[in-house]
PDB file as gemmi writes it, atoms N, CA and C in Angstrom:
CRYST1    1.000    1.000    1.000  90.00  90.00  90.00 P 1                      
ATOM      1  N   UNK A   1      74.984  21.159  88.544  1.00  0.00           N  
ATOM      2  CA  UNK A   1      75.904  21.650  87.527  1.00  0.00           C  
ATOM      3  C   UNK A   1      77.259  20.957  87.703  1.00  0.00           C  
ATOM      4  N   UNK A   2      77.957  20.570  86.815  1.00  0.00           N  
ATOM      5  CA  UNK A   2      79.378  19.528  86.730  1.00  0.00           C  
ATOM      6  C   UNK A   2      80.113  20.537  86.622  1.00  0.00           C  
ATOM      7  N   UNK A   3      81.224  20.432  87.308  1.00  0.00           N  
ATOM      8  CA  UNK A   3      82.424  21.178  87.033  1.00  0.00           C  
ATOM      9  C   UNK A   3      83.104  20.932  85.935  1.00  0.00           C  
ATOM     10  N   UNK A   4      83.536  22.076  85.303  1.00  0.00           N  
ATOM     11  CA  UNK A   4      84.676  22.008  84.365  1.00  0.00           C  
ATOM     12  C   UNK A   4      85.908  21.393  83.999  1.00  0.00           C  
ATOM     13  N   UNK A   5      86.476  20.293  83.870  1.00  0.00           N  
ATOM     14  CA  UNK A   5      87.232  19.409  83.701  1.00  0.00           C  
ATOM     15  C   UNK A   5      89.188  19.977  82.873  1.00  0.00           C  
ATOM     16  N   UNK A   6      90.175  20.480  83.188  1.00  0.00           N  
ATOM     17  CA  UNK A   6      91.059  20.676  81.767  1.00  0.00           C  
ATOM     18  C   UNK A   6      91.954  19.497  82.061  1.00  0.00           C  
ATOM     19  N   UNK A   7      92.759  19.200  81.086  1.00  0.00           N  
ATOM     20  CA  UNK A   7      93.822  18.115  81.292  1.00  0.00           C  
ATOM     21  C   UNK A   7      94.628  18.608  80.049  1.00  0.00           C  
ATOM     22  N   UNK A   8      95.754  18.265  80.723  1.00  0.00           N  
ATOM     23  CA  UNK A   8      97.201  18.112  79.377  1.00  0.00           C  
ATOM     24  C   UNK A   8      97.086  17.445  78.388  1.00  0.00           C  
ATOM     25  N   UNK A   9      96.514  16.223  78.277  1.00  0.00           N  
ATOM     26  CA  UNK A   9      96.824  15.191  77.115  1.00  0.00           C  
ATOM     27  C   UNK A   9      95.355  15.110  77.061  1.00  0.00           C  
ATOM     28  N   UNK A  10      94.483  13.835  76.611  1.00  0.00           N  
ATOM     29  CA  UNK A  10      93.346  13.132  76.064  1.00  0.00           C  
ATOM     30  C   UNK A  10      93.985  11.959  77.540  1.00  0.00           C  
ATOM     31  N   UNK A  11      95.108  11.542  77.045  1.00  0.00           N  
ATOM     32  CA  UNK A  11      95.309  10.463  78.685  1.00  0.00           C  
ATOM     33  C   UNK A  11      95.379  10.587  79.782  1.00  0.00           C  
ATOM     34  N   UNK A  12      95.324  12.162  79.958  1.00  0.00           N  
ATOM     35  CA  UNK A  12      95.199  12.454  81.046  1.00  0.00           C  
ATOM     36  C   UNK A  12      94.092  12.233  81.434  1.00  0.00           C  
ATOM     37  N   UNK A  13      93.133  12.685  80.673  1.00  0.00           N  
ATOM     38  CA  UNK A  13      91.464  13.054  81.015  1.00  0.00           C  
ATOM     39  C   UNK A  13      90.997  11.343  81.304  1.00  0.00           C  
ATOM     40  N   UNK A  14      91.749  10.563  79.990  1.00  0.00           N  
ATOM     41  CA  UNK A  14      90.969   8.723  80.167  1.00  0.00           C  
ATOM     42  C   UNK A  14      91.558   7.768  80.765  1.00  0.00           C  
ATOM     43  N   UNK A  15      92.774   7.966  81.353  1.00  0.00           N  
ATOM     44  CA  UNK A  15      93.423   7.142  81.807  1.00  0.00           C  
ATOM     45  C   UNK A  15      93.146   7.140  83.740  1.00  0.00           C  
ATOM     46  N   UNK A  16      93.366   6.270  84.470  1.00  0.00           N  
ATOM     47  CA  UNK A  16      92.995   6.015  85.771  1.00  0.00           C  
ATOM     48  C   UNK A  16      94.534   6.403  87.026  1.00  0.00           C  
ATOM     49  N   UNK A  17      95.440   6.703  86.293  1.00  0.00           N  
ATOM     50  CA  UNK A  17      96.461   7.225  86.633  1.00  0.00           C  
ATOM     51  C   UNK A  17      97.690   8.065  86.058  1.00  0.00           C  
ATOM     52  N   UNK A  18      98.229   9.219  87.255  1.00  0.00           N  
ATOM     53  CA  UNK A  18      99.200   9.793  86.065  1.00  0.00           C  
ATOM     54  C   UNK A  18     100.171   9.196  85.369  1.00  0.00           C  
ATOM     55  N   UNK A  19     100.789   8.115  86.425  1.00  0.00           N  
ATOM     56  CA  UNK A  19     101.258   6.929  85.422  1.00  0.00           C  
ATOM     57  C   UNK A  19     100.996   6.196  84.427  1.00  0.00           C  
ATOM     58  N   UNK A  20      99.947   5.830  84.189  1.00  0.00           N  
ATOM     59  CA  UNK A  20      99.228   4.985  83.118  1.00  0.00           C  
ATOM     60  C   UNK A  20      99.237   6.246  82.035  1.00  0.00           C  
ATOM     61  N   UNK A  21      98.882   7.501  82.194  1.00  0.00           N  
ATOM     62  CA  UNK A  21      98.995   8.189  81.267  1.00  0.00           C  
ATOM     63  C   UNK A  21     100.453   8.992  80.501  1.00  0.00           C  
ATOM     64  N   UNK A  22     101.163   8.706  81.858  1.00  0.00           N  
ATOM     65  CA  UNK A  22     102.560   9.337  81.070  1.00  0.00           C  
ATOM     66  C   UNK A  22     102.730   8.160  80.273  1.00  0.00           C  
ATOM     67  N   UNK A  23     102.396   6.702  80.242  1.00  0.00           N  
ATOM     68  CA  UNK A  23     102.754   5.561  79.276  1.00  0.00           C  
ATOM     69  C   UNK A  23     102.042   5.867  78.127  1.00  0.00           C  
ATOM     70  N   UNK A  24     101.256   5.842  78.173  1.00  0.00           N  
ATOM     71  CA  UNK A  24     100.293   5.978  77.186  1.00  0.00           C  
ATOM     72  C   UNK A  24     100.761   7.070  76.276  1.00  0.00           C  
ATOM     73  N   UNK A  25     100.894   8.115  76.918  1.00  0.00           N  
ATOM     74  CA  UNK A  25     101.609   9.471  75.935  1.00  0.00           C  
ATOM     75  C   UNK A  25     103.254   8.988  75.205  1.00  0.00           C  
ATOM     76  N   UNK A  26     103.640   8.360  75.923  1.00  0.00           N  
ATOM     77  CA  UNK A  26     104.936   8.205  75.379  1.00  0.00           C  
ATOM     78  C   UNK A  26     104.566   7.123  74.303  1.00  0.00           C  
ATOM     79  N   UNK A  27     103.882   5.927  74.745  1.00  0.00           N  
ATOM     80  CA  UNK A  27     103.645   5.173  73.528  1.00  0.00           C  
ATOM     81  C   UNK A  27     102.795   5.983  72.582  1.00  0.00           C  
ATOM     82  N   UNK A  28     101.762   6.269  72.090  1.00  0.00           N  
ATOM     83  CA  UNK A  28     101.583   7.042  71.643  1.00  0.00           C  
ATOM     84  C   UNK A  28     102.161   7.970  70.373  1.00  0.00           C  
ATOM     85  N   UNK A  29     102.893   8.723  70.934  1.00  0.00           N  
ATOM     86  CA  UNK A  29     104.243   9.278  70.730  1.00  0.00           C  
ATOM     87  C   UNK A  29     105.015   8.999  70.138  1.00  0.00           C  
ATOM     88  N   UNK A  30     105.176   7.462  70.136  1.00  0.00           N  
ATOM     89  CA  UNK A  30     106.235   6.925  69.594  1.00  0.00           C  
ATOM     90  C   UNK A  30     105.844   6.264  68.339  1.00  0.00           C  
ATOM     91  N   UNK A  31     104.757   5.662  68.576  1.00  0.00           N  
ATOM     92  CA  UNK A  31     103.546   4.926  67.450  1.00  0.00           C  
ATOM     93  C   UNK A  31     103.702   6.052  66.150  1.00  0.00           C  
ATOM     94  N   UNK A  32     103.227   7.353  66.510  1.00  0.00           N  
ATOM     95  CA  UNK A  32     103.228   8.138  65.750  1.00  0.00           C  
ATOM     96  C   UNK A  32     104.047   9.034  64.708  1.00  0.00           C  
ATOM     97  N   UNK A  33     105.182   8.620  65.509  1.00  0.00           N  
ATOM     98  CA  UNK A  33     106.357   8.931  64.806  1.00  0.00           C  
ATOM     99  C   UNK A  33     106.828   7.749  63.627  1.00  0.00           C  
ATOM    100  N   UNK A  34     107.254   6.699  64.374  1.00  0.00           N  
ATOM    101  CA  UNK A  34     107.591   5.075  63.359  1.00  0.00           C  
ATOM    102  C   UNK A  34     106.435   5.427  62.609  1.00  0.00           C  
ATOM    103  N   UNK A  35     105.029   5.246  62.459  1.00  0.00           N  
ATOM    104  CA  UNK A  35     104.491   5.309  61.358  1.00  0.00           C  
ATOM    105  C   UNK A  35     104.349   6.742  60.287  1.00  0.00           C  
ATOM    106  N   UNK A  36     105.129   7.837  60.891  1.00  0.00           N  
ATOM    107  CA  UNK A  36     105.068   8.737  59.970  1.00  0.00           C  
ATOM    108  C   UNK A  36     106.318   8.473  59.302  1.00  0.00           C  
ATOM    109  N   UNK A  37     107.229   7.813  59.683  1.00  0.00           N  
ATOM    110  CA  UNK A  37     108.597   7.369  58.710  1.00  0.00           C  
ATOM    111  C   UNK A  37     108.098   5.837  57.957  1.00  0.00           C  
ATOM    112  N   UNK A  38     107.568   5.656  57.966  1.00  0.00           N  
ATOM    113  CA  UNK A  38     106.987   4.031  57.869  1.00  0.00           C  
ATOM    114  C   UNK A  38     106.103   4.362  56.291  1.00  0.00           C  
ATOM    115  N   UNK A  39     105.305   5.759  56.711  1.00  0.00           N  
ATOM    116  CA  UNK A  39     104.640   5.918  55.721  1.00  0.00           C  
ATOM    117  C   UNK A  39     105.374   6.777  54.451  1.00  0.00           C  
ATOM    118  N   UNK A  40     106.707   7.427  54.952  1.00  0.00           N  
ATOM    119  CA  UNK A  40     107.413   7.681  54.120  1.00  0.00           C  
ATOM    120  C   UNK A  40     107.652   7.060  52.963  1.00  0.00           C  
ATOM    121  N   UNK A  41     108.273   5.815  53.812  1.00  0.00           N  
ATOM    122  CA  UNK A  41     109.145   4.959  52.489  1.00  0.00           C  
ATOM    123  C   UNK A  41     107.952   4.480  51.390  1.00  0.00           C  
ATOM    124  N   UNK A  42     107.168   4.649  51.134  1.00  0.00           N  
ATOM    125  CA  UNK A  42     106.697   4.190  49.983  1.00  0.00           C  
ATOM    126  C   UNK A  42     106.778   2.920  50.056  1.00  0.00           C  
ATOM    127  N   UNK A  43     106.718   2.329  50.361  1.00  0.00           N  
ATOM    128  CA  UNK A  43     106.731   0.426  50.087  1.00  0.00           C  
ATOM    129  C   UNK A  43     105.412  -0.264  50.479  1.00  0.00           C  
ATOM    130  N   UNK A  44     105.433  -1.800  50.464  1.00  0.00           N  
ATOM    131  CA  UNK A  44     104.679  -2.512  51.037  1.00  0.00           C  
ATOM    132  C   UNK A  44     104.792  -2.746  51.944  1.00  0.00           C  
ATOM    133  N   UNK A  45     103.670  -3.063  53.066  1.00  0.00           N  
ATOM    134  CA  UNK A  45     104.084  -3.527  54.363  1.00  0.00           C  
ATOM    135  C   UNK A  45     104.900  -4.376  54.515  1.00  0.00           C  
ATOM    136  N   UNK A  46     104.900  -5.652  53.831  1.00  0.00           N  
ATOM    137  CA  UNK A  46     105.755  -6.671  53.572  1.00  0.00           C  
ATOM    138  C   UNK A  46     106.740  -5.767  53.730  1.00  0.00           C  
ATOM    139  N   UNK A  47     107.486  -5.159  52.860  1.00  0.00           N  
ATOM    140  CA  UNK A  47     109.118  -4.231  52.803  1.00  0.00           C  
ATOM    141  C   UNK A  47     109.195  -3.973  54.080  1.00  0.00           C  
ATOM    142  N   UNK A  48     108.439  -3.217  54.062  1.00  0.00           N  
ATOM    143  CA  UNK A  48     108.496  -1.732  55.365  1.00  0.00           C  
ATOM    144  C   UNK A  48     108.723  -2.773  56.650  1.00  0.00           C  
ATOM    145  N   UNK A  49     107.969  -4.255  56.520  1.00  0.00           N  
ATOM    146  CA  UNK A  49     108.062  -4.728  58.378  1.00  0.00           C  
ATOM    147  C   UNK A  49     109.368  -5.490  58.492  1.00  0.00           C  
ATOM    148  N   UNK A  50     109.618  -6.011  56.836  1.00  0.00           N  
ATOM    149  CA  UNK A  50     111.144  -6.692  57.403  1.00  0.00           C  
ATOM    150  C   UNK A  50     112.543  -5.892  57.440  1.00  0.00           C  
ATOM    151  N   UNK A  51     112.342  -4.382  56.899  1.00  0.00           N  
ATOM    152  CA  UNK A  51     113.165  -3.261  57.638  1.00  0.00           C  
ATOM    153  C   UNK A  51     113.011  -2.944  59.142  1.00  0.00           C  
ATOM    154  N   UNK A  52     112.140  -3.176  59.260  1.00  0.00           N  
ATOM    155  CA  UNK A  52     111.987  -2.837  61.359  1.00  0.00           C  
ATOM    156  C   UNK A  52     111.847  -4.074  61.817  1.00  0.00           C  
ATOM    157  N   UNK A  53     112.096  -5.544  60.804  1.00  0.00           N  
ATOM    158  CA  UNK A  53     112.259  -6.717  61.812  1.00  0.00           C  
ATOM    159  C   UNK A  53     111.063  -7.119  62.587  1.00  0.00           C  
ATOM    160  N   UNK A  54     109.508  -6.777  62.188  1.00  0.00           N  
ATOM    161  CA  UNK A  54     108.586  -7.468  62.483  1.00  0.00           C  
ATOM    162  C   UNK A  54     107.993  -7.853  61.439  1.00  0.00           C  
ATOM    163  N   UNK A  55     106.766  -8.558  62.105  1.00  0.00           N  
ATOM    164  CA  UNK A  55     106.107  -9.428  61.021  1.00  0.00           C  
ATOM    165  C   UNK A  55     105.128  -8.207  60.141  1.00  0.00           C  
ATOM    166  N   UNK A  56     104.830  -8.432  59.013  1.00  0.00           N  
ATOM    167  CA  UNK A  56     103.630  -7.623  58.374  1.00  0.00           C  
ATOM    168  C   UNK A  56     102.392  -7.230  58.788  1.00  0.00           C  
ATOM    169  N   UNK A  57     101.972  -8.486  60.241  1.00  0.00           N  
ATOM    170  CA  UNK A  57     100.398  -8.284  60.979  1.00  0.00           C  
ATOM    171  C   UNK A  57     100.747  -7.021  62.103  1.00  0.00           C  
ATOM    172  N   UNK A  58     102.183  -7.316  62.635  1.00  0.00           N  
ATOM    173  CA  UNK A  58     102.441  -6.495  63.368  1.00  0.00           C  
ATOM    174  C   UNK A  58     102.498  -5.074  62.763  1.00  0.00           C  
ATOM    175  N   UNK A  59     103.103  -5.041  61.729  1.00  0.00           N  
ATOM    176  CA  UNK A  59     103.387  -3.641  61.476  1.00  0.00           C  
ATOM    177  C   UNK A  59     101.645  -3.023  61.618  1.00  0.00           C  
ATOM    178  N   UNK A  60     101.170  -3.727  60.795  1.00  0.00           N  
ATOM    179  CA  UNK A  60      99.669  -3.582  60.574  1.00  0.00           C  
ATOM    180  C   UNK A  60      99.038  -3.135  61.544  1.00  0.00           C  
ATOM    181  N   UNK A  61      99.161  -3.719  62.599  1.00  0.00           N  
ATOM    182  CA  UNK A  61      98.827  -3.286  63.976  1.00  0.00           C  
ATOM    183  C   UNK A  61      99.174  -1.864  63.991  1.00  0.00           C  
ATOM    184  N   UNK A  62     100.578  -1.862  64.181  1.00  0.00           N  
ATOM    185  CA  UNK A  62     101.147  -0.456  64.571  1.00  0.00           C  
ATOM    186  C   UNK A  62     100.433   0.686  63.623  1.00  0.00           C  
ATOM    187  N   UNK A  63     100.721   0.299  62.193  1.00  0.00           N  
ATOM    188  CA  UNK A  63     100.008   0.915  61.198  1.00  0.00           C  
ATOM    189  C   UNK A  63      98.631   1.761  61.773  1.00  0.00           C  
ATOM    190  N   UNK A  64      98.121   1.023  62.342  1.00  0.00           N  
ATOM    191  CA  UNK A  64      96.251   1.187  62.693  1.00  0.00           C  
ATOM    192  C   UNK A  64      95.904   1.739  63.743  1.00  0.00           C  
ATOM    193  N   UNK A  65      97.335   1.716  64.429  1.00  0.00           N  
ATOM    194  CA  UNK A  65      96.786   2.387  65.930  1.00  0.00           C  
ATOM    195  C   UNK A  65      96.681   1.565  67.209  1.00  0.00           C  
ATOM    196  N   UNK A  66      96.901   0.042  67.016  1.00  0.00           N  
ATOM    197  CA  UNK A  66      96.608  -1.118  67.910  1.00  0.00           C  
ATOM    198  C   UNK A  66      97.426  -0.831  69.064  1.00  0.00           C  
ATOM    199  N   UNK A  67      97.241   0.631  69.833  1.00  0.00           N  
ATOM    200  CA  UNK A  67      98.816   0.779  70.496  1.00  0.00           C  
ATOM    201  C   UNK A  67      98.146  -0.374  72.045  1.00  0.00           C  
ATOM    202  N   UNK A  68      97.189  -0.550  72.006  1.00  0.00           N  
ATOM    203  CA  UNK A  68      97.384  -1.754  73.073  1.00  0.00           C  
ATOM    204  C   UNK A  68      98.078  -2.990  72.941  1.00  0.00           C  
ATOM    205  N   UNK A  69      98.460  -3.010  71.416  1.00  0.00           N  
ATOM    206  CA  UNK A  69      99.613  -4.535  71.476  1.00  0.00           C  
ATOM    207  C   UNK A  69     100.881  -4.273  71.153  1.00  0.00           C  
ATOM    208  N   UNK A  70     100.938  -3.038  72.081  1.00  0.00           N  
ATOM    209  CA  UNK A  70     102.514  -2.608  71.767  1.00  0.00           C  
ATOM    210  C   UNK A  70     102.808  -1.800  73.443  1.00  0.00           C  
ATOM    211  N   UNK A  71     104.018  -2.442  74.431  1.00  0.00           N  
ATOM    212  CA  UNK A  71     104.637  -2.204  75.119  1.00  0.00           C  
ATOM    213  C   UNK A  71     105.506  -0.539  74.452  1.00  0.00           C  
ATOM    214  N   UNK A  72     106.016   0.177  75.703  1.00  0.00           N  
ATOM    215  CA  UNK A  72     106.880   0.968  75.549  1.00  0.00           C  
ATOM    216  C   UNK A  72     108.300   0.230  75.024  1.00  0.00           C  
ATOM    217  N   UNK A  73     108.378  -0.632  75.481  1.00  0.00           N  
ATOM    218  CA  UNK A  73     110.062  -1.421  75.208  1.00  0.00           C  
ATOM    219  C   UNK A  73     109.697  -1.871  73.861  1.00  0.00           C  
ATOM    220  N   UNK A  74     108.549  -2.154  73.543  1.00  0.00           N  
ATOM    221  CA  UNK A  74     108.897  -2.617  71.623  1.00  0.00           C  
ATOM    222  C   UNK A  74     108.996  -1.414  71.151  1.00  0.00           C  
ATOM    223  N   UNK A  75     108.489  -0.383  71.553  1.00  0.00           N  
ATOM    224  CA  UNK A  75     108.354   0.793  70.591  1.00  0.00           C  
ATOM    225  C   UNK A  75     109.495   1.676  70.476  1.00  0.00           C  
ATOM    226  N   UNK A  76     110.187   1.520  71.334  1.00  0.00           N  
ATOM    227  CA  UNK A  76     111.304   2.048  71.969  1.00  0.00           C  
ATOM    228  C   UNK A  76     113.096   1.552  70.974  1.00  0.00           C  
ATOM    229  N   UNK A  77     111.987  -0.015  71.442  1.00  0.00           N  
ATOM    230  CA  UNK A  77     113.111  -0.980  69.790  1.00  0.00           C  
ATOM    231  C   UNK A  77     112.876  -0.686  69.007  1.00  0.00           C  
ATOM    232  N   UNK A  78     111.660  -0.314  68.012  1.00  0.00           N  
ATOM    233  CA  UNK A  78     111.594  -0.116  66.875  1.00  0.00           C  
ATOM    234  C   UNK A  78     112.193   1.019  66.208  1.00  0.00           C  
ATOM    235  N   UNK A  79     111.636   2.042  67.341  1.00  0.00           N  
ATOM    236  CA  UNK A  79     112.042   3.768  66.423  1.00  0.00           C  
ATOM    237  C   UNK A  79     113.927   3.655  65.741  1.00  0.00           C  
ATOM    238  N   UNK A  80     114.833   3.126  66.704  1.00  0.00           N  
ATOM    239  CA  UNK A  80     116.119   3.212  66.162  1.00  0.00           C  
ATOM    240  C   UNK A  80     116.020   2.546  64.778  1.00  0.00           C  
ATOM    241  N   UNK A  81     115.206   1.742  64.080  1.00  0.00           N  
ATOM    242  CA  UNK A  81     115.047   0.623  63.152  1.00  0.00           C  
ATOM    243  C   UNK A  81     114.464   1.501  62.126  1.00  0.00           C  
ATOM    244  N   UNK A  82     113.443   2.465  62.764  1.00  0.00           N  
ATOM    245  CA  UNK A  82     113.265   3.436  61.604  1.00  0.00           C  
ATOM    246  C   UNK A  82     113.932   4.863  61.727  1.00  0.00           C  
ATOM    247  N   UNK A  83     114.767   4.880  62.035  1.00  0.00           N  
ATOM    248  CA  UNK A  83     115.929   6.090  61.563  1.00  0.00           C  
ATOM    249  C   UNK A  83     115.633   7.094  62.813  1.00  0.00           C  
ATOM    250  N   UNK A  84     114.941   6.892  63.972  1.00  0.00           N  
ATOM    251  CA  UNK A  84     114.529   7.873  64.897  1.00  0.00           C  
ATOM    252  C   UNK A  84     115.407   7.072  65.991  1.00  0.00           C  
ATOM    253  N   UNK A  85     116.170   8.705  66.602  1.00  0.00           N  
ATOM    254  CA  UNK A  85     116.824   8.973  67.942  1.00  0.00           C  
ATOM    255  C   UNK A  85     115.412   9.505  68.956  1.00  0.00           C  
ATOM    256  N   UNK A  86     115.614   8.811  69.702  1.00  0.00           N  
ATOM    257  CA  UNK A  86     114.855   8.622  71.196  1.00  0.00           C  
ATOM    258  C   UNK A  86     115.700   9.517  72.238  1.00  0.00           C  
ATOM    259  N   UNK A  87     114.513  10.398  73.067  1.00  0.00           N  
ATOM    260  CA  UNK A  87     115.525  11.001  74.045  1.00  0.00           C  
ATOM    261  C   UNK A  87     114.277  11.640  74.808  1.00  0.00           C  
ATOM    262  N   UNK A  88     114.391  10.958  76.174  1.00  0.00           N  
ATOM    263  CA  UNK A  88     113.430  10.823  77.570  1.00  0.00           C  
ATOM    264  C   UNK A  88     113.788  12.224  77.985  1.00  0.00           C  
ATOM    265  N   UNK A  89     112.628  13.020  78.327  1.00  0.00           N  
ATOM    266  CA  UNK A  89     113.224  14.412  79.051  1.00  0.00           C  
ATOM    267  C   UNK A  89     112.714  14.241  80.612  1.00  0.00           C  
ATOM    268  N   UNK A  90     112.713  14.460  81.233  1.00  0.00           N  
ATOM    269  CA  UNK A  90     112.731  14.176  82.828  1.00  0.00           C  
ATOM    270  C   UNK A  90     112.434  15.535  83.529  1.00  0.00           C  
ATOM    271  N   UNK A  91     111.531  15.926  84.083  1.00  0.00           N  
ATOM    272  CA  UNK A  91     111.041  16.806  84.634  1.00  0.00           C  
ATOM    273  C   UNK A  91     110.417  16.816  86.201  1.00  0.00           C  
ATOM    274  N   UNK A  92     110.123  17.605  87.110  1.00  0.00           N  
ATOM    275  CA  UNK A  92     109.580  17.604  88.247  1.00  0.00           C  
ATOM    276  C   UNK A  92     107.922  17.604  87.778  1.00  0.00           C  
ATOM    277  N   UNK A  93     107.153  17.057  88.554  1.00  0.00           N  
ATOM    278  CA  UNK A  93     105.680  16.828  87.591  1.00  0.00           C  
ATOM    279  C   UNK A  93     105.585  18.420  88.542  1.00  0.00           C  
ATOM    280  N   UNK A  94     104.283  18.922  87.792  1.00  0.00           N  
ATOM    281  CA  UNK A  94     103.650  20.509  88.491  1.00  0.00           C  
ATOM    282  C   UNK A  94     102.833  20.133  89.450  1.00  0.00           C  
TER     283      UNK A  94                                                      
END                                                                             
């Protein structure tokens, strides 16, 4: 019989460290936000990527979920580009 498994996130459960997963959550996180303002504006990707200053494949990416071709530090650049304040909360882990 397998024991019962719980975890905080989905990255918690798939990821190979708590580090790798606090990244993952924050990117994530962040992905999800830029594209819920992204999907706001009504435009074309074309529009929408040369307001956040990438290319259209990129946005596309982001668009889709490609969060493996996206670092925390791009995502981090982008959100100010789409109208989002960023703010790291810092905690003792449990």
């Amino acid at each position: 019989m397998t024991k019962e498994q719980r975890f905080a996130s989905v990255w918690d459960a798939i990821e190979t460290s708590p580090t790798q997963a606090a990244s993952m959550k924050a990117r994530s996180d962040l992905m999800m936000a830029v594209r819920k303002i992204v999907d706001g504006w009504k435009e074309t990707q074309a529009l929408a990527a040369k307001r956040l200053g990438i290319t259209q494949p990129r946005l596309n990416d982001l668009l889709r979920g490609r969060i493996d071709k996206f670092s925390l530090d791009a995502l981090m650049d982008l959100a100010p580009r789409a109208g989002l304040s960023v703010h790291v909360k810092i905690r003792r882990a449990a």
